[in-house]
N, C-alpha and C positions, 0 to 999 in steps of 0.2 A: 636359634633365635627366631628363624620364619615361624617352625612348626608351635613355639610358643607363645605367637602373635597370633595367628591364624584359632588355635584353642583358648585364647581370652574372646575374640573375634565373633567366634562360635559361640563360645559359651553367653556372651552379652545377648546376641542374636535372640539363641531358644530363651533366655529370660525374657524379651518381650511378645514372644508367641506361646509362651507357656501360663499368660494370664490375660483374661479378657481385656485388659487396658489396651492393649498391643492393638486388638480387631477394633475396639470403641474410638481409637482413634485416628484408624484408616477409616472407617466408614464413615463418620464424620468427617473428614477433609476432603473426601470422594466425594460424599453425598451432597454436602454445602457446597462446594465451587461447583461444581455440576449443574443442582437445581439456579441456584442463582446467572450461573453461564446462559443456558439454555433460556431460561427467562427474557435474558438481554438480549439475545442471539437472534431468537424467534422476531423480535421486533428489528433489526439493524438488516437481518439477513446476511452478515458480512463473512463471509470463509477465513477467518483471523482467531489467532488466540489472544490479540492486544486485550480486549476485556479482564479475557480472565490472566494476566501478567500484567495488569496497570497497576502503578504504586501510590494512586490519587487512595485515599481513605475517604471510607463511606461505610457507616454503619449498614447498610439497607444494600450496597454493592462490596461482597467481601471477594477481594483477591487472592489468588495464594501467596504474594510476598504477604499482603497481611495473616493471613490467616495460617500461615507456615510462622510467622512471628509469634501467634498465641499458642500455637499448639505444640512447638521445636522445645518451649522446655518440659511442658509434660514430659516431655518423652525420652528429653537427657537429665530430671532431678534425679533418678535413682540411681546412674552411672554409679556416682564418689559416694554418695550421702549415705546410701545403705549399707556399702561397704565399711563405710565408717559408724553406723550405725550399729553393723553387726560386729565389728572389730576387724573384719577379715581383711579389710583397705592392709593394716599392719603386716598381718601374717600374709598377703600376696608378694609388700615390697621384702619381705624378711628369705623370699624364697630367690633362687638362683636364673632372677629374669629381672632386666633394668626397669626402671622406673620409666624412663620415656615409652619402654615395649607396652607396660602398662596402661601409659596416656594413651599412647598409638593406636591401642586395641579396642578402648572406651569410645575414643573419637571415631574411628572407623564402626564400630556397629554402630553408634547412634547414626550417622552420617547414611549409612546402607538402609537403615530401617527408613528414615525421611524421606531419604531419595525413592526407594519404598513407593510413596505416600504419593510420589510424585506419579513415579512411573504406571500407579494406576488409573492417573487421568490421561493418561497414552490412548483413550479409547475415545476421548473428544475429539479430537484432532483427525484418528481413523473414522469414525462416522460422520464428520463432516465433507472427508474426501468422496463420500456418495451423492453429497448434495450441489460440491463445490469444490473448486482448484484451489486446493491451499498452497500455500509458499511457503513448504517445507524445510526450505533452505532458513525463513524465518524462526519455524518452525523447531529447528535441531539449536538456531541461537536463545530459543527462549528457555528451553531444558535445561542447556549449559548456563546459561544465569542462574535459573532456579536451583542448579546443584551447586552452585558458587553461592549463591545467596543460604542456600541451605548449608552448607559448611562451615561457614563464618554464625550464624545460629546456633548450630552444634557447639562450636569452641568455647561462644559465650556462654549457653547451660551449663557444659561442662565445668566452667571455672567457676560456676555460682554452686554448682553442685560439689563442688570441692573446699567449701568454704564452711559449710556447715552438715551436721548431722541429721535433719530435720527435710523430709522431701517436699512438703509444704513450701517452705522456707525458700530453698532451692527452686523449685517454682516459680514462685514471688519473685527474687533476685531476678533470674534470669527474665522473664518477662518484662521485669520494670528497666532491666539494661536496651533490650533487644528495640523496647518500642520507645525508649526515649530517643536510641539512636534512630530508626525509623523517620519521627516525628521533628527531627532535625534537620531532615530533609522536606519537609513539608513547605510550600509556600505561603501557606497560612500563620507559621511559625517564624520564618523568614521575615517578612513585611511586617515584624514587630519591632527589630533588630534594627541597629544602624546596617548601610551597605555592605562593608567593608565585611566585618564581624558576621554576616548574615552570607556571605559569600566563604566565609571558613568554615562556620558551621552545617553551609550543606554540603559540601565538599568532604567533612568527614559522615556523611550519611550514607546507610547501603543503596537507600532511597533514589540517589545521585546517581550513583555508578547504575544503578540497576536497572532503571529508566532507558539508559543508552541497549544495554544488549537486550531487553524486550523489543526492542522495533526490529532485532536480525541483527544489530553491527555488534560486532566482540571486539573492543577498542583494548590496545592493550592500557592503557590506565588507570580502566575498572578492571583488568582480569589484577594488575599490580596492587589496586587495593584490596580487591578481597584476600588475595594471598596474603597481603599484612594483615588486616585484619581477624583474620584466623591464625595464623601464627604466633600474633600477639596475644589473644586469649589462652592458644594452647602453651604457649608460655610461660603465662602469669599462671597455667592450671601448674605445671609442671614442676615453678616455685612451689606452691603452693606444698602439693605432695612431698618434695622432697625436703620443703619446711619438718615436716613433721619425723625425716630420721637425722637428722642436719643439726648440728648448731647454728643457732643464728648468731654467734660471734665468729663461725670459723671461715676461714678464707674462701672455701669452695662456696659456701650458702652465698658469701659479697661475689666473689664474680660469677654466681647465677644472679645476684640479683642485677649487677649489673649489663648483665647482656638480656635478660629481659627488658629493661629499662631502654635500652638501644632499638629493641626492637617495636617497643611504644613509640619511642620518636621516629623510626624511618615511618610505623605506619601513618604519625603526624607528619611528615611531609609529603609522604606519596599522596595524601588525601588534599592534603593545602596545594601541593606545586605540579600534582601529576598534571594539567593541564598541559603544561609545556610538552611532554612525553609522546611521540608520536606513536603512528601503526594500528592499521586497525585493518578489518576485516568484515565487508557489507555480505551478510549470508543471503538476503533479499534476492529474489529469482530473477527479479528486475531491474538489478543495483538499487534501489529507490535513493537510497542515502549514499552515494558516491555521485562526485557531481559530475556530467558528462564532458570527455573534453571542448568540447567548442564553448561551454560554459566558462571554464580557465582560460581557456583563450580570450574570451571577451573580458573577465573581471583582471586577466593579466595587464590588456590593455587601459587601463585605469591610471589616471594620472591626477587623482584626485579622490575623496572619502565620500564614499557610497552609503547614505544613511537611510536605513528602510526603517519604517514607521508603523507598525502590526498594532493596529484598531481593534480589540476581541473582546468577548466577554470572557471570566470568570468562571462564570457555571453556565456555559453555552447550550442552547434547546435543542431537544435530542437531535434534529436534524441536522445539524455543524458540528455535533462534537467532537466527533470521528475527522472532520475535515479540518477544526480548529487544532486537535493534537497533532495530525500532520502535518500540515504549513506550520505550525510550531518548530516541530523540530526539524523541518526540511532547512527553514533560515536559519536555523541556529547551525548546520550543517555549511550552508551555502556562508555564513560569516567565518567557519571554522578553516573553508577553505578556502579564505581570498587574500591569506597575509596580512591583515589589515587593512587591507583596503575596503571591505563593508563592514558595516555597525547596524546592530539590533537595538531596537528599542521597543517594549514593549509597554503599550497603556491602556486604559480599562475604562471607556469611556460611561460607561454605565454605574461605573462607583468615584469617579470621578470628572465635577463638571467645567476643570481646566480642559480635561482632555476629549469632552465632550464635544466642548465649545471647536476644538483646536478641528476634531473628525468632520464639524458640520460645516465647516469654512474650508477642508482641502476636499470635500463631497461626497463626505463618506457617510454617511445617511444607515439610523438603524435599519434591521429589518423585521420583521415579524412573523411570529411563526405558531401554529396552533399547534397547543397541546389538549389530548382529547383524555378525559377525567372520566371515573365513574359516573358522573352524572350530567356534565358539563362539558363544551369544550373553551380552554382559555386561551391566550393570546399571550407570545412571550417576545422580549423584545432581546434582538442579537446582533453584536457585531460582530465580522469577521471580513476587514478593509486594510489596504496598506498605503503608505506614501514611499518613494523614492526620490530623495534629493542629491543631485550632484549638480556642485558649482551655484549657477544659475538655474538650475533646469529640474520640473519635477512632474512626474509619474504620478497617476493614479489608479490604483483597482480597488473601486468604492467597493465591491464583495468578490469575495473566492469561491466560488459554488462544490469545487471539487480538486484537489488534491493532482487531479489527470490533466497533464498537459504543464502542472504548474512550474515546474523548472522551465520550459521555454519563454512563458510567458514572463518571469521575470527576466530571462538572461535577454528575452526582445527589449525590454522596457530598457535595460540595460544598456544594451544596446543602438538603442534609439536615442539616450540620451549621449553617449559618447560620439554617435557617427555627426559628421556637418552635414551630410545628405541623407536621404533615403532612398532605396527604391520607391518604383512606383508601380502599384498593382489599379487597373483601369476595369470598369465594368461597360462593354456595349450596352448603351439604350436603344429605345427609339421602334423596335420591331420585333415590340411581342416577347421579349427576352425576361427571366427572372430578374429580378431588380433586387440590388443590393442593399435597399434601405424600404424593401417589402419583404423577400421572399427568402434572400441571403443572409438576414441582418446579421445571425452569428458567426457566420463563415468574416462576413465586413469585419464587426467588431474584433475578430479574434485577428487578422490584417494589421488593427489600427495600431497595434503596438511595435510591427516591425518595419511597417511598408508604411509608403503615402495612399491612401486607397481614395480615388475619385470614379467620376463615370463621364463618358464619351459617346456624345453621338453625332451625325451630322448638322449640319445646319442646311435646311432647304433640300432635303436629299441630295448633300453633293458631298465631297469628299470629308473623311475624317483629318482630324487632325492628332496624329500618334505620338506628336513630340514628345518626350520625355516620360513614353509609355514605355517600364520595362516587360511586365507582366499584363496582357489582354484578359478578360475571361469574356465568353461569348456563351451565355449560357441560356442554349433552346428557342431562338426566331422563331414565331408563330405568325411573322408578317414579311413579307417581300421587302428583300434586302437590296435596294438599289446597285444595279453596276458599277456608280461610281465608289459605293461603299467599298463594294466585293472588289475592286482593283484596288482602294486603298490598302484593306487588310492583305494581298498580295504583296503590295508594294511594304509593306513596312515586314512581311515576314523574308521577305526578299534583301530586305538590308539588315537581319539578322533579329531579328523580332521572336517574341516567344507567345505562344497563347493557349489559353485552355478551350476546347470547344465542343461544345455537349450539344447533341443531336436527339431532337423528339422526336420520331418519325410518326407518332401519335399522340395526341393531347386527352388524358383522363383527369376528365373534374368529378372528384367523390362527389361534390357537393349536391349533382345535378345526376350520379350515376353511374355507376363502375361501366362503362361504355370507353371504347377505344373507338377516337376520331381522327381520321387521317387528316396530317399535318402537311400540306401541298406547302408550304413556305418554310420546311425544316432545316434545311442549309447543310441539306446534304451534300448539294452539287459545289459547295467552295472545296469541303475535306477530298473529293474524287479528286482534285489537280496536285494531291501530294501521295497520291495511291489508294487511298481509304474508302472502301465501298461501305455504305448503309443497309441493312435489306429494310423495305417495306416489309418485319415481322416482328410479333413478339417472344422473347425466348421467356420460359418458366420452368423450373429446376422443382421435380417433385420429390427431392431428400432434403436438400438446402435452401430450406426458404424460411419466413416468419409467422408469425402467428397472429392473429388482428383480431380487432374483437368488432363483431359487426352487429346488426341493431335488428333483431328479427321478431317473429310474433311472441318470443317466448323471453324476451326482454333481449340485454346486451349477450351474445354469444362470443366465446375464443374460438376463431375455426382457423386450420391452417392457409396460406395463401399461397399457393406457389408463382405466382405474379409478384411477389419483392423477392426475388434470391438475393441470398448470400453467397455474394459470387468468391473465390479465394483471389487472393494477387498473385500474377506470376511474374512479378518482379522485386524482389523484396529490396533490391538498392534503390529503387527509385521511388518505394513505397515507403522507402523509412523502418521498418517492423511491423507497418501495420497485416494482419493475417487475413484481413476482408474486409468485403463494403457492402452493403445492403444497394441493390438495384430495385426501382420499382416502376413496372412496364416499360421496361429497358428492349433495345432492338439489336441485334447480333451485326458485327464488322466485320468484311471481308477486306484482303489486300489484291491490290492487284497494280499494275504497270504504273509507276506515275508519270502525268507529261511534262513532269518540270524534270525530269533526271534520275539520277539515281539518290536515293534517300533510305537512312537507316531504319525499320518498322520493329518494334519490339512489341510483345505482346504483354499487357499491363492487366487486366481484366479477365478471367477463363473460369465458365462457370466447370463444374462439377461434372462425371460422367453419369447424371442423373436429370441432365435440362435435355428438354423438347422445346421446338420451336411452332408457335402457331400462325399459322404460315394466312390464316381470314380471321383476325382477331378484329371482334366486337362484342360480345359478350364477356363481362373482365368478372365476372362471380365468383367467389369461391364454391362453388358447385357448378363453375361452368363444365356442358359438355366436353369439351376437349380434353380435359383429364382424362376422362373414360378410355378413349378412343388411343390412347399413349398404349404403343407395343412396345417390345425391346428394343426393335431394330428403328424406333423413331426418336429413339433417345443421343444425343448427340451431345460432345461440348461446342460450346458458343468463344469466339472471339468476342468480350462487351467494351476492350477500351485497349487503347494504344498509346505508346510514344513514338513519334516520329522525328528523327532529327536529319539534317542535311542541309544542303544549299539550295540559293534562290534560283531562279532562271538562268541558262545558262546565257555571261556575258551580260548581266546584269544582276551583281549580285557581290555586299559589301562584308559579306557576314552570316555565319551560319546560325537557322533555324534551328526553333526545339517548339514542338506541338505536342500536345495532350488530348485524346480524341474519347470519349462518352457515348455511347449509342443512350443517353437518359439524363436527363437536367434534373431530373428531381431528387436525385440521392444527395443533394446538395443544400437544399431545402432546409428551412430551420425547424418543421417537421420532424423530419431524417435524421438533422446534426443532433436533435436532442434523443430522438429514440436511441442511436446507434452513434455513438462518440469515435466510434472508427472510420468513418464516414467522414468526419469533421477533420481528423489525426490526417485520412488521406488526401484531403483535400488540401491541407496546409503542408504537408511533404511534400505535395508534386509542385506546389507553388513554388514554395523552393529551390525545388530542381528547378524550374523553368529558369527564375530568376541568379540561379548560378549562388544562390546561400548557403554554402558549402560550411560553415559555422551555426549559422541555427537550425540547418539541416541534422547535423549531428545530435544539437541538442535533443529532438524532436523523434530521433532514432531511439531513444528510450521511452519505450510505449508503458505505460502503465496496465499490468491488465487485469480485467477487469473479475476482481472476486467475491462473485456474489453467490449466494446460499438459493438454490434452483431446487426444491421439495419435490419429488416426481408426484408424490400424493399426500395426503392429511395424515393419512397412514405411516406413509415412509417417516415421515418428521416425526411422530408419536412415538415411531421405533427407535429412533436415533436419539429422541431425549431420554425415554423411560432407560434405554441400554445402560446410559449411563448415570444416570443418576437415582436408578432403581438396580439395575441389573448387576453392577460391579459391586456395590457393596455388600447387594446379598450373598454375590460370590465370597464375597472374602469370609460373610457370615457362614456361611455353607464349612470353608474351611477350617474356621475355628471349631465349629461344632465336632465337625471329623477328626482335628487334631487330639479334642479333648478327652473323645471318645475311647480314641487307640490309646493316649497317654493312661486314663482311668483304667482300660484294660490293662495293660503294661504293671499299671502300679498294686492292681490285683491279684496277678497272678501269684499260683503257691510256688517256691521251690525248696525241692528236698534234695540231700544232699544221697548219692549213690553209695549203695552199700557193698 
């Protein structure tokens, strides 16, 4: 039985490599997703195969679920139809091999040959791991779709291809089954529909299920529909064939027809009810789509219906699309797993001026965005806003800019509408310090959702007033800090106070000159009373640092800087996940004795075994001298930042300390936060920690990271598009030539028989 599956198997196999159709339409499936991939790619720069696995339909953007739909029955018409064509369908079942071994063998080559099809765009994926960190794990879930998606295609040619004698015909059938079901899932097809009815029929779409395991998760309720779905086709093929040595009056032909018949209906309920059916499985490097616990934690404690309100466009401007699809399905995740306690709604305020009205009144305001034309650039208008309503109380994020960070930001809002208090995160004014509603505003606004965020300063240079300060930040005195002040902030970390405090020991304004000015009022000397030395120097890392583009005779230059290192964390619990933070003209920490006691010092910040320290910095060029002058033995790692936790004076003292110490105020900058989003990530973990947020702390543990497409040259990208969407196909050309070649010899050859 094996060895005479395995010789139909075979034998199907060389039928479609023994005629040109076979290479016409690898090269063409290779060639099409390919060039059109890389098209999209080159502009997104995304390290993802979501483009080429999206199930949105667009003549001018073809996918492989689409384009695996038009091309799966070419390539299974001829299975049955020729068979029957030539008679032979008859004389195969008439031989001593069951009719299912038959089907089994039919569906398994076409099924190999597809997959085939697939596994020759296995080379997009490896040449953009040169450019870019793909998420593989994504990556292994969108294959396994595409061979489930591809399987359930096969089944269907197959039983169209069993229906008639005619490979044309066969064709026809199977395509107009394969894309109506498709097209059934469509949301354009949908919103014609009453709810109800428009809710059953995308549910029996491949469309449906298939969507889910392209983002990485393998749920089992799509892996259960497709299994029906194929089943059921090869079923109905299975009728079919055995229709034709059968009576249709005699008892075996009815209960074949009725266990296929059973088997239509379970696939009609798995497709209608499989929602209820749990399990699933986030392949995602990041988890993306599994929600983090402190997340459940917080929507556990819900005592009441959480209605989120996703403001979007339709057909979103390239720059949100990517961000519109993921907050898409991140909520539809984040509803999936609250028990009921959250509800999505989603509305279109650009096609509809209810909901227009409804977005401009909770302050969600479009936005605009240019799109640049052959000849023109236009203007397009986009939303992408939500509302959060519970009870009484409601939430707004007028725009979503990025996808990163966004599970915290809703599980804060969340959060912030269930707690009766909040913490409180304080910004010092008053002396020369970065100001939160100048210099900080996104670090501020990212705050407003979890924290009470105000600022404090003296009145008349005399003491602070810290009342119902959880969270301090002291970020960079450029002016003398009155004694009364400096004994307040004593006094309130002495009664168990927590604070962030970032030390310039030099002030560089680009604006007026890469020039390092010594900071005589940097507030080094409050950090010395809990062990923490400053040096007057600056450290620069000549492996790990940034690239800046600077303005020279020969227009705008990228030259390297090693003045903003990219320092690593050596704490990753109190960092959250994050792997670094960009420093810029940052000054190295030493520890030493403290005179309040004994106090615990961790080390939070450590550059690289590739930082120097410039021990007379003023000259901050990137062509400064001091480079030069860097031997091996002047290369050194740097302490750039610390956690200090412990108690206050001894014998006066109601509560332990937690401090956060920076030799650099500007990594903090909105600058900084927009260049380098892990800057931002860290800055909002340590917050945290300070404040004891052991719940949105966890959330915030799941870093998103950052995957973007990094071309070493014009070159390198040219190589990596042509490989694949020139390179592979001709391979495959190449082989058919070779095969045809040897085959022609083969069929040539004399033989005579020995005498």
């Amino acid at each position: 039985m094996r060895s005479s599956l395995f010789a139909l198997v075979r034998k199907d196999l060389r039928a479609y490599f023994d005629q040109p159709t076979g290479y016409i339409l690898i090269v063409v499936f290779v060639a099409l997703l390919s060039w059109w991939f890389f098209r999209t790619t080159i502009l997104t720069l995304e390290a993802s195969l979501r483009p080429l696995f999206s199930v949105e339909f667009a003549i001018d953007r073809p996918s492989l679920p689409w384009v695996l739909a038009f091309l799966t029955p070419a390539a299974t018409m001829r299975l049955l139809a020729e068979e029957q064509r030539d008679g032979t369908l008859e004389l195969l079942l008439t031989q001593p091999v069951r009719a299912w071994i038959v089907l089994l063998g039919k569906f398994l080559a076409g099924f190999l040959f597809v997959t085939l099809w697939m596994a020759a765009t296995l080379g997009i994926p490896l040449a953009l791991e040169t450019a870019g960190d793909m998420d593989w794990g994504a990556v292994v879930a969108q294959y396994v779709g595409g061979m489930f998606l591809a399987a359930s295609f096969v089944a269907i040619g197959l039983f169209t291809s069993s229906l008639t004698r005619n490979q044309i015909v066969a064709f026809l059938l199977g395509l107009t089954f394969i894309v109506l079901l498709m097209l059934m899932g469509l949301e354009q097809v949908a919103v014609t529909l009453p709810d109800r009815v428009a809710g059953l029929v995308q549910s029996l779409s491949p469309v449906t299920h298939f969507s889910s395991i392209a983002r990485g998760v393998i749920d089992l309720r799509d892996v259960l529909y497709f299994v029906a779905l194929t089943s059921t086709f090869l079923s109905a093929t299975f009728l079919t064939i055995r229709g034709k040595s059968l009576s249709h009056f005699s008892p075996q032909y009815r209960n074949l027809q009725l266990g296929v018949a059973g088997l239509i209906v379970f696939s009609l309920l798995v497709g209608w009810f499989g929602s209820s059916i749990g399990g699933r499985l986030d392949l995602t490097s990041d988890k993306l789509f599994t929600l983090s616990p402190g997340t459940v934690k917080i929507i556990s404690d819900l005592d009441d219906l959480v209605t989120i309100t996703l403001y979007k466009s339709k057909d979103p401007p390239p720059q949100i699309s990517l961000v519109t699809r993921d907050v898409t399905d991140f909520l539809r995740d984040f509803a999936a797993g609250s028990d009921g306690k959250v509800k999505i709604v989603e509305k279109f305020p650009l096609d509809d001026p209810d909901a227009r009205r409804e977005a401009s009144l909770a302050g969600i305001p479009p936005r605009e965005f240019a799109e640049v034309g052959q000849t023109e650039v236009s203007r397009k208008i986009g939303y992408l806003g939500l509302t959060m309503t519970y009870t009484d109380r409601r939430e707004v994020l007028p725009f979503i800019p990025t996808v990163d960070g966004f599970e915290y930001r809703l599980a804060s809002q969340t959060n912030k509408m269930i707690a009766n208090t909040l913490k409180s995160v304080a910004f010092l004014t008053g002396y020369g310090e970065k100001a939160a509603d100048v210099d900080l505003t996104i670090l501020a606004g990212e705050l407003q959702g979890a924290y009470e965020v105000r600022q404090v300063s003296a009145v008349d240079g005399g003491s602070l007033d810290l009342s119902g300060v959880d969270v301090l930040i002291i970020a960079g005195p450029t002016q003398q800090v009155p004694d009364a002040v400096q004994e307040s902030l004593h006094g309130y970390l002495a009664n168990g106070g927590k604070a962030m405090v970032l030390i310039d020991m030099f002030v560089v304004d680009p604006s007026v000159g890469l020039v390092a000015i010594p900071n005589p009022n940097s507030f080094a000397g409050f950090v010395s009373r809990y062990g923490i030395v400053v040096d007057e120097n600056l450290v620069f890392d000549l492996r790990s640092h940034e690239t800046l583009v600077f303005t020279t005779q020969l227009g705008d230059t990228p030259r390297e800087y090693p003045y903003w290192m990219r320092v690593p964390i050596a704490d990753q619990k109190v960092a959250g996940g994050v792997q670094s933070a960009v420093l810029p003209w940052a000054s190295p920490l030493g520890i030493t004795d403290a005179p309040i006691g004994e106090v615990d010092v961790v080390p939070l910040l450590e550059t690289t075994s590739f930082a120097a320290i410039d021990f007379n910095p003023g000259d901050l060029r990137p062509n400064s001298p001091v480079f030069d002058n860097v031997t091996q033995q002047n290369l050194i790692e740097s302490l750039m930042g610390v956690t200090v936790t412990g108690r206050g004076d001894a014998g006066d003292t109601t509560g332990d300390f937690r401090l956060v110490i920076v030799g650099d105020s500007d990594w903090l900058t909105d600058s900084l936060a927009n260049r380098s989003p892990d800057n931002l990530l860290l800055a909002l973990n340590l917050i945290d920690w300070l404040a004891q947020e052991d719940a949105l702390a966890s959330v915030r543990d799941k870093v998103v990271s950052s995957r973007q497409l990094l071309f070493s040259s014009t070159t390198h990208q040219r190589v990596v598009r042509l490989a694949n969407v020139v390179g592979v196909p001709i391979l495959f050309v190449i082989i058919g030539f070779v095969r045809f070649f040897i085959r022609r010899r083969v069929t040539q050859r004399s033989y005579s028989r020995e005498k």
